[in-house]
ZATOR-660282 format. One line per 10 residues: number of its first residue (from 1); their letters; for each residue x, y, z of N, C-alpha, C. Coordinates in steps of 0.05 Angstrom, whole numbers, plus 5000, padded with zeros to 4 digits. Layout:
NUM = A = X Y Z X Y Z X Y Z  ...
//
This chain:
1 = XXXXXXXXXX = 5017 4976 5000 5000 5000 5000 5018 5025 5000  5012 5044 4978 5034 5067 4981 5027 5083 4995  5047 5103 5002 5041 5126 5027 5009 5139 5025  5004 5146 4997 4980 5155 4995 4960 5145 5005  4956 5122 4995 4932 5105 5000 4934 5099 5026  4954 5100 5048 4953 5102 5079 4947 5118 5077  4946 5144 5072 4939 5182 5088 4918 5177 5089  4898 5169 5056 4876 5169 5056 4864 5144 5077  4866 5128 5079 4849 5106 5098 4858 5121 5123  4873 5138 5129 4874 5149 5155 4848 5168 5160
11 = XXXXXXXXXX = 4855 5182 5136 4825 5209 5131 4797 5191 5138  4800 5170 5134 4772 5161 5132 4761 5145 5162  4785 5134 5170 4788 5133 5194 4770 5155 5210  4784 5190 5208 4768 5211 5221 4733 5205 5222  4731 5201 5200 4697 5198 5197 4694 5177 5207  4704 5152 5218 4689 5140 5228 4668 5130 5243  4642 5142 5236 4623 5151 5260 4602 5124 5251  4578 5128 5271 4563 5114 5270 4535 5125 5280  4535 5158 5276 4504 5164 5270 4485 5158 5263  4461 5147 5277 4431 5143 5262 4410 5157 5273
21 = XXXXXXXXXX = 4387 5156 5260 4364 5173 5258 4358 5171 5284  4348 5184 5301 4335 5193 5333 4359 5194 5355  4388 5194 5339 4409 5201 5354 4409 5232 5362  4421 5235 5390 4419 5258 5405 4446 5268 5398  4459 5288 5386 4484 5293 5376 4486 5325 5386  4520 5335 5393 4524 5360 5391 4535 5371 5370  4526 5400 5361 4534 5406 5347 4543 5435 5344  4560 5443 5324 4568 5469 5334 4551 5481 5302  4548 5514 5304 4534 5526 5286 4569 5536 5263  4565 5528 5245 4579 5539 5229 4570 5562 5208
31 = XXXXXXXXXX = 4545 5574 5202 4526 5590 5178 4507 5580 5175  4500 5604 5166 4462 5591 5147 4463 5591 5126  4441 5581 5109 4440 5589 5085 4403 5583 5081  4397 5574 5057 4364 5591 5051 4358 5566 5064  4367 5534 5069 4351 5524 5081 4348 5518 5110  4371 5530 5119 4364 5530 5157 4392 5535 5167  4394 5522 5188 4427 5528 5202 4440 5497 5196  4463 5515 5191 4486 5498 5186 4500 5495 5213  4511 5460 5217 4522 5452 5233 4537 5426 5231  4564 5434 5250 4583 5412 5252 4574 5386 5264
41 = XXXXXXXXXX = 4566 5367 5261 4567 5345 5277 4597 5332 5281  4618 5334 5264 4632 5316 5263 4636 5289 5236  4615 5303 5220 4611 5281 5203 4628 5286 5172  4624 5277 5149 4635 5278 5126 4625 5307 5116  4600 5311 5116 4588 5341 5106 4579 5354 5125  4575 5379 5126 4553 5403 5145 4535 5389 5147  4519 5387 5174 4486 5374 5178 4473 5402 5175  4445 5396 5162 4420 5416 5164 4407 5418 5183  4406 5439 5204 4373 5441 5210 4349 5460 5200  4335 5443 5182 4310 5468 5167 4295 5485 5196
51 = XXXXXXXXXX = 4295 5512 5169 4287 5537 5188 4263 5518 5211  4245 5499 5202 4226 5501 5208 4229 5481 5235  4257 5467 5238 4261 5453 5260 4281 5469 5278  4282 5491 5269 4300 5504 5283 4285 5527 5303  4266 5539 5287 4256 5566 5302 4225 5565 5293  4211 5573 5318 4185 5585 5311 4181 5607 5285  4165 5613 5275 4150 5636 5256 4164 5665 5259  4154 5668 5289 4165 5697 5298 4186 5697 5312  4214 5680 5303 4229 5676 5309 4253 5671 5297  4274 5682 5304 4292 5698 5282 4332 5678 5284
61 = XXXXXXXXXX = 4335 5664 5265 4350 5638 5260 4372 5645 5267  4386 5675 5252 4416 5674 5272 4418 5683 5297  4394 5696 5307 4390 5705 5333 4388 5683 5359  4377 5662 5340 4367 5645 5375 4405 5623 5362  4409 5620 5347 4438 5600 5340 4455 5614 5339  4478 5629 5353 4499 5636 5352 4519 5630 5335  4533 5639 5318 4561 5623 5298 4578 5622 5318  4592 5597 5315 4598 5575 5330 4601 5566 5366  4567 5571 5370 4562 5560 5397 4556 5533 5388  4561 5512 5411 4551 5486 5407 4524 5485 5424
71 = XXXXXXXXXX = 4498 5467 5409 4479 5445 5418 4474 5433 5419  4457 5418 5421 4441 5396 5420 4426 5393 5408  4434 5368 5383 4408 5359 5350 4398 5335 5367  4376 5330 5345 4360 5309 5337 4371 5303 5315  4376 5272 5303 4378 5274 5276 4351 5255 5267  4341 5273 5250 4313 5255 5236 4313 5256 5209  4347 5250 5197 4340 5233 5167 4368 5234 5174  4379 5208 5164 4398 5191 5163 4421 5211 5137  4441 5209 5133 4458 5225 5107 4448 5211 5077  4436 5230 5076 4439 5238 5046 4442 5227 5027
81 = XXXXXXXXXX = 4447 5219 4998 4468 5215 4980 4495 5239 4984  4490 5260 4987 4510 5275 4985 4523 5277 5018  4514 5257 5030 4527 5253 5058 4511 5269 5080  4498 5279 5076 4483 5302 5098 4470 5299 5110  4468 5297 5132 4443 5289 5153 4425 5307 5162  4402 5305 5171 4381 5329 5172 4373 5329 5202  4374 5342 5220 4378 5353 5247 4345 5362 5250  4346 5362 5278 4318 5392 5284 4333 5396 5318  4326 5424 5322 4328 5430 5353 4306 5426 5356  4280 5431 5358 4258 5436 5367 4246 5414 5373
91 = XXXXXXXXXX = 4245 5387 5368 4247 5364 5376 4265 5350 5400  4287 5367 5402 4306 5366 5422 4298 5380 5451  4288 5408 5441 4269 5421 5456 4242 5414 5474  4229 5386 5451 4203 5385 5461 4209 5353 5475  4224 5349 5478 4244 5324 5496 4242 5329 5524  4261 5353 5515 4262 5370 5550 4235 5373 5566  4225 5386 5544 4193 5397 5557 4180 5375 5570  4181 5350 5550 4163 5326 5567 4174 5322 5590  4203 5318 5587 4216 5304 5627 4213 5329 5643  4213 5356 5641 4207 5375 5660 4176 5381 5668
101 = XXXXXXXXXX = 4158 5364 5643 4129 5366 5656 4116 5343 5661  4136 5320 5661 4137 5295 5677 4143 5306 5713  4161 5315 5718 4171 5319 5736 4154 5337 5752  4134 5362 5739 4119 5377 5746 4091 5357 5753  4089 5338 5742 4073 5320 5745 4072 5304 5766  4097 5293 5771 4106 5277 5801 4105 5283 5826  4108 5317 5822 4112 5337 5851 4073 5344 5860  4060 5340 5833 4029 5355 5842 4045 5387 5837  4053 5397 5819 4068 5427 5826 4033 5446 5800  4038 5470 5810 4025 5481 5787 4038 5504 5770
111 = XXXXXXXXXX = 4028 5501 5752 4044 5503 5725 4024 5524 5714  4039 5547 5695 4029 5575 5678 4023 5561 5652  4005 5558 5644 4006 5555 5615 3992 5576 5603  4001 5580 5574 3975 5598 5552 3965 5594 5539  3929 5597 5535 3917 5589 5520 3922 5595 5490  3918 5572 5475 3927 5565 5448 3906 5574 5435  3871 5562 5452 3849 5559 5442 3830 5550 5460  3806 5558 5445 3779 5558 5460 3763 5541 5436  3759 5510 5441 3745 5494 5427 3716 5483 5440  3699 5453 5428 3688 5447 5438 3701 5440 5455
121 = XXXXXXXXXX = 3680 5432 5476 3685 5418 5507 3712 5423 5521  3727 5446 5516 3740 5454 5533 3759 5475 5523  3794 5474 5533 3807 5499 5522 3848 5477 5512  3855 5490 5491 3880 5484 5488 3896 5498 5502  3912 5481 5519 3940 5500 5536 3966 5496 5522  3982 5515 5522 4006 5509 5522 4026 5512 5541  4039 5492 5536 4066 5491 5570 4086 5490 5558  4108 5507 5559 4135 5497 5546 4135 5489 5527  4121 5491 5500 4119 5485 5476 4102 5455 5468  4097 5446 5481 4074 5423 5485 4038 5433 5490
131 = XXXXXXXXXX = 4026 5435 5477 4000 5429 5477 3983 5411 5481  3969 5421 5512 3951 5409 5526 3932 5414 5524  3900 5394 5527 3875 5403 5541 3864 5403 5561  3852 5427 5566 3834 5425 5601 3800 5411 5581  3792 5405 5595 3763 5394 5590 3747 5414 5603  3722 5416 5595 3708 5438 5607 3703 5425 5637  3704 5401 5642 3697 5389 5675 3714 5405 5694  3738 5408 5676 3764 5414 5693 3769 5442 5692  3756 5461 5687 3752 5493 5697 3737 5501 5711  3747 5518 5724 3735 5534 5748 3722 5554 5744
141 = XXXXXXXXXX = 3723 5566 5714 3719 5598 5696 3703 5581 5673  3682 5593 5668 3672 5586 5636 3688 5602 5615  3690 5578 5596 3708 5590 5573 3701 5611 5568  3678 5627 5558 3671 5655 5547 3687 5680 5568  3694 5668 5599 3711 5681 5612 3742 5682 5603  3751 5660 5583 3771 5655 5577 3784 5683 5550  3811 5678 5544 3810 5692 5507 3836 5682 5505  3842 5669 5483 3871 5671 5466 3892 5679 5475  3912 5678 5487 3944 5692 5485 3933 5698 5522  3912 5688 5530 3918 5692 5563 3929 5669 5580
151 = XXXXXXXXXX = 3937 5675 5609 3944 5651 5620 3930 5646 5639  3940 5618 5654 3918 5598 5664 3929 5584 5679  3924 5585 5712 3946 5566 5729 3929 5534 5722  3952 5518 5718 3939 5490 5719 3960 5460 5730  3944 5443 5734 3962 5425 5737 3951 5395 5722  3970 5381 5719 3976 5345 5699 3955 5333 5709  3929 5323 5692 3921 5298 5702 3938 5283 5694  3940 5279 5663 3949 5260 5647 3971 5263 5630  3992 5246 5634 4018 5262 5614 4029 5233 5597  4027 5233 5572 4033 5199 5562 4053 5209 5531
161 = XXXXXXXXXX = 4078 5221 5535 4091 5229 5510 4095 5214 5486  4090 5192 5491 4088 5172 5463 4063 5172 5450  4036 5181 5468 4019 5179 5454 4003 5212 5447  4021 5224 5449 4021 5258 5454 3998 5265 5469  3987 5245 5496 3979 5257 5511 3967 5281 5536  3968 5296 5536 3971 5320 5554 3944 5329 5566  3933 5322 5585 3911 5337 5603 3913 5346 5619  3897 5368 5627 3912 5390 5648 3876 5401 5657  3888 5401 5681 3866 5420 5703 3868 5440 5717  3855 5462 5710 3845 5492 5728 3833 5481 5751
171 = XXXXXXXXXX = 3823 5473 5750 3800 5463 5780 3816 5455 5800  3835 5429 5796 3852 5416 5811 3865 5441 5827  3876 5460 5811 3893 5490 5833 3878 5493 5857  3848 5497 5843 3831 5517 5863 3832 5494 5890  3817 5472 5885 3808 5443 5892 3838 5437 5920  3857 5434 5906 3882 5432 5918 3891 5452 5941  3884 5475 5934 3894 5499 5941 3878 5503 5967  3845 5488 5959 3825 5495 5989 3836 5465 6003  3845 5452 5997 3850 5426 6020 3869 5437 6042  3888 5455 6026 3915 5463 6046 3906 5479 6057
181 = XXXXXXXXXX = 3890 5502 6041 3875 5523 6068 3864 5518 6088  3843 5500 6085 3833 5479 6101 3852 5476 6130  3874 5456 6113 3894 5446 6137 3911 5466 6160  3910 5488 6142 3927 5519 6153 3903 5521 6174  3881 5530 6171 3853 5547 6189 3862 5522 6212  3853 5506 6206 3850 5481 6223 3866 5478 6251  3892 5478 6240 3914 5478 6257 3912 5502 6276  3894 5525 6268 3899 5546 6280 3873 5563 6302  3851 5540 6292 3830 5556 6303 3825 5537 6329  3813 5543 6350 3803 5533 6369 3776 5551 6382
191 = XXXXXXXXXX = 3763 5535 6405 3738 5548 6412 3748 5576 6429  3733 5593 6429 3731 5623 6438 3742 5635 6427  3758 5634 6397 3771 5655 6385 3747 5667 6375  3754 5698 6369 3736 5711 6346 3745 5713 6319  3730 5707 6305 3739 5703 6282 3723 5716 6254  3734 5735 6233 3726 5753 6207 3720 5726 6192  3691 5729 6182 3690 5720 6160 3664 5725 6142  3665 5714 6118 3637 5722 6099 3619 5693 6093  3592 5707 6095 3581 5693 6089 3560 5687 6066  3572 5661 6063 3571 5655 6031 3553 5629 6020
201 = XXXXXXXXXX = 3536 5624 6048 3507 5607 6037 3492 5612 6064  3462 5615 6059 3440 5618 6080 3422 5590 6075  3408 5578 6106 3398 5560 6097 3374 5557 6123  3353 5542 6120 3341 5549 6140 3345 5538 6168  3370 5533 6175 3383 5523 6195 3408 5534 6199  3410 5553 6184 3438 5570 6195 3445 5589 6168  3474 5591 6174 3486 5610 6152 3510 5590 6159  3535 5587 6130 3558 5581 6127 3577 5596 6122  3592 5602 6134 3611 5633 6134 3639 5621 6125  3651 5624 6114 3671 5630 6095 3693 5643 6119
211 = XXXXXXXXXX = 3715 5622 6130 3728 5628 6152 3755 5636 6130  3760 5635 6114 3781 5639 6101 3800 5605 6086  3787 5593 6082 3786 5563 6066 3768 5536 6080  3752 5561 6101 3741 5527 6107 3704 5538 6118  3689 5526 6113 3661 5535 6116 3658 5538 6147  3649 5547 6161 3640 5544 6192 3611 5551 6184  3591 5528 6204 3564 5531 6210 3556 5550 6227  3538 5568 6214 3527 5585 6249 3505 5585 6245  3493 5563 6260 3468 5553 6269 3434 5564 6281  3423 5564 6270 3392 5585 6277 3394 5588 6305
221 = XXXXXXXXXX = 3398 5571 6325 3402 5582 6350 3425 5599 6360  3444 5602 6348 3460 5621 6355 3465 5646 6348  3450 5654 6330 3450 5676 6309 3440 5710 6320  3421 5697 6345 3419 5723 6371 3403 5717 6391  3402 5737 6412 3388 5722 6441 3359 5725 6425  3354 5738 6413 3323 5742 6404 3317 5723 6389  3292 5710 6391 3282 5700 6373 3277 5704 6340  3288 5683 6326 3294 5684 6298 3285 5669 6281  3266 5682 6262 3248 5656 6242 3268 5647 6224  3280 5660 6214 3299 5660 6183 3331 5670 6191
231 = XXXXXXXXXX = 3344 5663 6177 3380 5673 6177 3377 5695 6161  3362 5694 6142 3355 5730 6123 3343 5751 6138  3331 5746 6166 3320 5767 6180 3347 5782 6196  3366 5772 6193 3391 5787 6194 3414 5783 6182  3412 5773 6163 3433 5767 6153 3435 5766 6117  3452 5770 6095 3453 5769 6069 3480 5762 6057  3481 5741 6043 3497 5729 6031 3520 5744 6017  3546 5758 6029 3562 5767 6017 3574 5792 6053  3554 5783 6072 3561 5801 6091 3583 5792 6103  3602 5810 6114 3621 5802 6134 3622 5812 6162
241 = XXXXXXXXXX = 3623 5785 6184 3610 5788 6196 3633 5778 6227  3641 5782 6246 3656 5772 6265 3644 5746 6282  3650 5731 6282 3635 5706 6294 3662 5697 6318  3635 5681 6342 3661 5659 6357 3660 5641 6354  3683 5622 6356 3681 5593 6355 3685 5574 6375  3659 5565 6373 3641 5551 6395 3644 5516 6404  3653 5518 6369 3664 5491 6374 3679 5484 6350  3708 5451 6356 3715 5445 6322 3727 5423 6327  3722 5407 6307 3715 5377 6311 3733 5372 6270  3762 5370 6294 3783 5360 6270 3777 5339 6251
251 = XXXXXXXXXX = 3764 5311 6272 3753 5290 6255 3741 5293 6236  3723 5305 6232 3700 5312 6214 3710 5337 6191  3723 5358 6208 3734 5384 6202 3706 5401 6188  3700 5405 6222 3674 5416 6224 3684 5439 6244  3668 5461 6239 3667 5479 6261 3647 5496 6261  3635 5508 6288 3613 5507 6299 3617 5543 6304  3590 5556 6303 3593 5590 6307 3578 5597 6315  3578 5617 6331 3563 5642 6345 3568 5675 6341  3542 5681 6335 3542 5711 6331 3526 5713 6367  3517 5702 6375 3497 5713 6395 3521 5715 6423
261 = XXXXXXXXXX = 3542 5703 6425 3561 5703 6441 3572 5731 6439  3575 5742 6418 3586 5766 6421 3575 5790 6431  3541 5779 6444 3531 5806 6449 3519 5793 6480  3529 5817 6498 3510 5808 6525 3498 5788 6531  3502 5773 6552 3477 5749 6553 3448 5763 6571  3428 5766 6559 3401 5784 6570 3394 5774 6589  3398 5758 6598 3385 5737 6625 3404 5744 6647  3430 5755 6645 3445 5756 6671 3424 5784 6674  3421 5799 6653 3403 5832 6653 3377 5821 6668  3370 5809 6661 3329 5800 6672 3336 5799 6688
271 = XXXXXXXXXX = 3347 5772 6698 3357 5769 6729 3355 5791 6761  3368 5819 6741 3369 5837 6760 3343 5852 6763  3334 5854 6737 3316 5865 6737 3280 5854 6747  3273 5836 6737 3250 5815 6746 3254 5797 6763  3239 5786 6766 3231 5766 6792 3208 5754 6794  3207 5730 6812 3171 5715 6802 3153 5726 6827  3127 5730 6819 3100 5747 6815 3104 5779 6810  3128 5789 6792 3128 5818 6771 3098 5800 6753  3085 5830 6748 3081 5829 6727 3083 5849 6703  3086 5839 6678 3098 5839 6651 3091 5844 6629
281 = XXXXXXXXXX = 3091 5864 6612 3080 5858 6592 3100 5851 6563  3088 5823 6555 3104 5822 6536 3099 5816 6505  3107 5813 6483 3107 5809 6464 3105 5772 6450  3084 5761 6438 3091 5743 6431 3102 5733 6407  3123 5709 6399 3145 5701 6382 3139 5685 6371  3127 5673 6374 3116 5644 6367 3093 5634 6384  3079 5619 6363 3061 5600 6379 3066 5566 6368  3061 5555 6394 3065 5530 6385 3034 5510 6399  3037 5483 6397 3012 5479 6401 3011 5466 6435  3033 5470 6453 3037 5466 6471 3036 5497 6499
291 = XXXXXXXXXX = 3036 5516 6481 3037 5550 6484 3045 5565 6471  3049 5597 6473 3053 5617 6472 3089 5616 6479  3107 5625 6467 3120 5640 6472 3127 5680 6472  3132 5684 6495 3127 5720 6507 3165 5729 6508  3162 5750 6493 3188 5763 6491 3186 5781 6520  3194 5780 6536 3180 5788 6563 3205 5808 6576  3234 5811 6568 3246 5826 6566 3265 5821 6549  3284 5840 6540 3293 5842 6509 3312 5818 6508  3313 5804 6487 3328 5781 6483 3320 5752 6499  3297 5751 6529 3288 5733 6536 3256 5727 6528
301 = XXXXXXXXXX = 3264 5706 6525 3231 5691 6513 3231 5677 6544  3184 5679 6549 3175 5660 6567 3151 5644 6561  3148 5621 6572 3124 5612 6561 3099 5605 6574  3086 5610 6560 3052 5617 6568 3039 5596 6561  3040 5579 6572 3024 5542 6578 3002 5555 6553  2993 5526 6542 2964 5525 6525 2942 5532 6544  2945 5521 6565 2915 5525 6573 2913 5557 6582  2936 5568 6586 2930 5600 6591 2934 5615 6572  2943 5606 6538 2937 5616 6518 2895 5610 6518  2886 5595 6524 2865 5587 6519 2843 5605 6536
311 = XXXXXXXXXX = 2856 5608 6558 2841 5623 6582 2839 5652 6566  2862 5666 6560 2866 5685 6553 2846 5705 6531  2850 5669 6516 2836 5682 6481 2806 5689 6497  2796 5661 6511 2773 5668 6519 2762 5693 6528  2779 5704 6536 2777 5729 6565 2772 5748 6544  2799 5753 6530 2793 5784 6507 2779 5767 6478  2764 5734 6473 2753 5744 6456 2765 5737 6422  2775 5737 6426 2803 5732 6393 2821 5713 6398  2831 5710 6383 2856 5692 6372 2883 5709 6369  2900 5700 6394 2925 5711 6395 2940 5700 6364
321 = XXXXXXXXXX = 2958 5717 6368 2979 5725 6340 3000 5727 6348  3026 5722 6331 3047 5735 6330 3047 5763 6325  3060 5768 6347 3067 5806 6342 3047 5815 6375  3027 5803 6377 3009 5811 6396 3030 5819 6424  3013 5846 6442 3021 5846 6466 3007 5835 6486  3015 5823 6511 2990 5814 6524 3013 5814 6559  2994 5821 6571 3006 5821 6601 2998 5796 6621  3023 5786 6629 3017 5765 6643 3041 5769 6661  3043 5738 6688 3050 5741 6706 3084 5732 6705  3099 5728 6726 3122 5718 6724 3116 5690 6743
331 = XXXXXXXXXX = 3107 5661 6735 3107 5644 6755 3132 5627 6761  3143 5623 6752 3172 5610 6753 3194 5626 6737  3210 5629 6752 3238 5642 6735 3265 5620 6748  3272 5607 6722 3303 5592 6735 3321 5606 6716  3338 5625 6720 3360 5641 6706 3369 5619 6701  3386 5596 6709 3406 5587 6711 3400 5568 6687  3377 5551 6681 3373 5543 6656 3354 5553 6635  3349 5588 6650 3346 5597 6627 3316 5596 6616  3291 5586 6631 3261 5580 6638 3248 5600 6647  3228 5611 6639 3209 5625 6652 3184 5616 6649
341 = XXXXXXXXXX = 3162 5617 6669 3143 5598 6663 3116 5627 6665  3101 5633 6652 3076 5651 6661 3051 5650 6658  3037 5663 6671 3009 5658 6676 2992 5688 6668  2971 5689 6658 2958 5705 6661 2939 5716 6689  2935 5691 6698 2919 5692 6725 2932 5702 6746  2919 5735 6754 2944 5742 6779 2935 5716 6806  2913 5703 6821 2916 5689 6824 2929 5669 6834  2940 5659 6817 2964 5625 6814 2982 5644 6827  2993 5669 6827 3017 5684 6834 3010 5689 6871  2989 5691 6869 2985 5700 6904 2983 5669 6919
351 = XXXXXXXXXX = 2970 5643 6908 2971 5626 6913 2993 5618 6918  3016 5618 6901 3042 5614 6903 3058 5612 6928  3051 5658 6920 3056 5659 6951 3058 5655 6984  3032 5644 6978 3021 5635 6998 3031 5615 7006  3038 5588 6993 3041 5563 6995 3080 5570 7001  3080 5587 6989 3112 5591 7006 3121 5601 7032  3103 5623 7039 3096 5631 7066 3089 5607 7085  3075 5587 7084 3069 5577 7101 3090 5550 7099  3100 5544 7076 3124 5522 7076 3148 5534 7101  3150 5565 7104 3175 5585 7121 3161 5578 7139
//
């Protein structure tokens, strides 16, 4: 073999490579020309990457490829006849994108994406150059709230890069976001704090106030010392309102409220003021079919047995009402649980007395 024919098998030697199609290769930028960037692999000829695997639309070829920085190809066509192999970054790019929104996927993390589009049954996202869909199940906003070129916190149901799967949820943020609030209030609230919040459903057994991620009940009986038909007779959905907490029951992650704690208790007030055989005139609240209840001083209700609702009507004639005034006696008062028992008949009140006088 003469000297020559060694140089040359040496030269060829250099090329010895073994490049194939979906190989991950570096390469350095050597020029462009009309069909994309030119680059060194190392091989017999310049590899191509077309404009169109190189750069977006509005995106400018010697600007994002430096002459002679090195990156990272794809090669997706094998050389040539004329030896050349055909490269893309942007495939290299959307590599990355999958394992960093794998990984965003693993953590539960949430992720910015921008809408691509507003289709049937839901919206196209984009994340790092990958396009996803939310389903309409999985928004928290109706699309017509949505537009084009805006963004959208979301996070991975579904991520399957071989089958270019990508689903993504708005809801999951919100959904996610009230579990931890949840866990934050929780850890922090106990009974007798006062506590700001709004309320944000009425029902005929209470109102649900909006503690700052977690609902608290405040219950028809606690809502004031006065008697209360409805939660709308003081109350409207969007009010904010100081409540205490009465009770909270981690198990369940339940917690319990009072507005009526925060104002005077009226009965330590009666107490001082009444006594049994006063007599009273009071207002009635209700009727039930067992008696009369008498607003008999402000915030205490007493009750007026059936048979002296009965005596009564007889006496004046009519049919008592709510709203009616009517004067009756004080026959039993127990502050302590909060009972008052009354009579119309002054009567039963002197008898009383009597029977106590002679018990002394």
């Amino acid at each position: 073999m003469t000297s020559q024919e060694l140089d040359f098998e040496e030269l060829l030697k250099q090329y010895d490579y073994k490049f194939q199609k979906g190989d991950l290769v570096k390469g350095i930028v050597c020029g462009y020309d009309s069909q994309g960037v030119m680059v060194d692999i190392g091989a017999k000829t310049i590899a191509v990457v077309p404009t169109r695997e190189a750069v977006d639309k509005e995106e400018n070829v010697e600007e994002k490829y430096k002459k002679g920085q090195e990156y990272e190809f794809l090669i997706i066509r094998e050389e040539d006849e004329d030896g050349k192999f055909l490269l893309s970054r942007k495939k290299v790019d959307l590599a990355y994108a999958w394992k960093e929104l794998e990984k965003a996927k693993d953590s539960d993390e949430t992720i910015l994406g921008t809408i691509a589009g507003i289709v049937k049954g839901g919206v196209l996202v984009e994340v790092s150059g990958v396009r996803g869909f939310i389903p309409s199940s999985q928004l928290r906003v109706k699309e017509n709230e949505l537009e084009v070129g805006g963004k959208i916190e979301v996070k991975i149901l579904t991520l399957d890069p071989q089958q270019n799967n990508f689903i993504l949820s708005n809801k999951k943020v919100y959904d996610d976001s009230a579990v931890e609030a949840r866990k934050n209030v929780f850890s922090q609230i106990e009974p007798g704090q006062i506590v700001k919040g709004d309320v944000v459903r009425i029902t005929d057994f209470g109102a649900f106030i909006d503690l700052g991620g977690i609902d608290g009940l405040l219950p028809l009986s606690q809502l004031s010392w006065r008697w209360i038909d409805h939660p709308t007779d003081i109350l409207n959905v969007g009010d904010k309102i100081d409540v205490e907490v009465i009770a909270v029951d981690h198990d369940k992650q339940r917690v319990s409220l009072s507005l009526k704690n925060l104002e005077p208790d009226p009965w330590l007030e009666a107490e001082k003021q009444i006594k049994e055989g006063d007599k009273v005139e009071g207002t009635i609240t209700r009727i039930k079919h067992f008696g009369a209840f008498v607003e008999v001083f402000p915030g205490v209700e007493a009750l007026l047995p059936h048979a002296e609702v009965v005596d009564l009507q007889n006496k004046k004639e009519c049919i008592l009402q709510v709203g009616d005034k009517v004067d009756t006696y004080i026959l039993k008062f127990n502050p302590t649980d909060k009972r008052i028992a009354l009579t119309v008949d002054s009567s039963k009140v002197d008898d009383k007395d009597a029977e106590e006088q002679t018990e002394e």
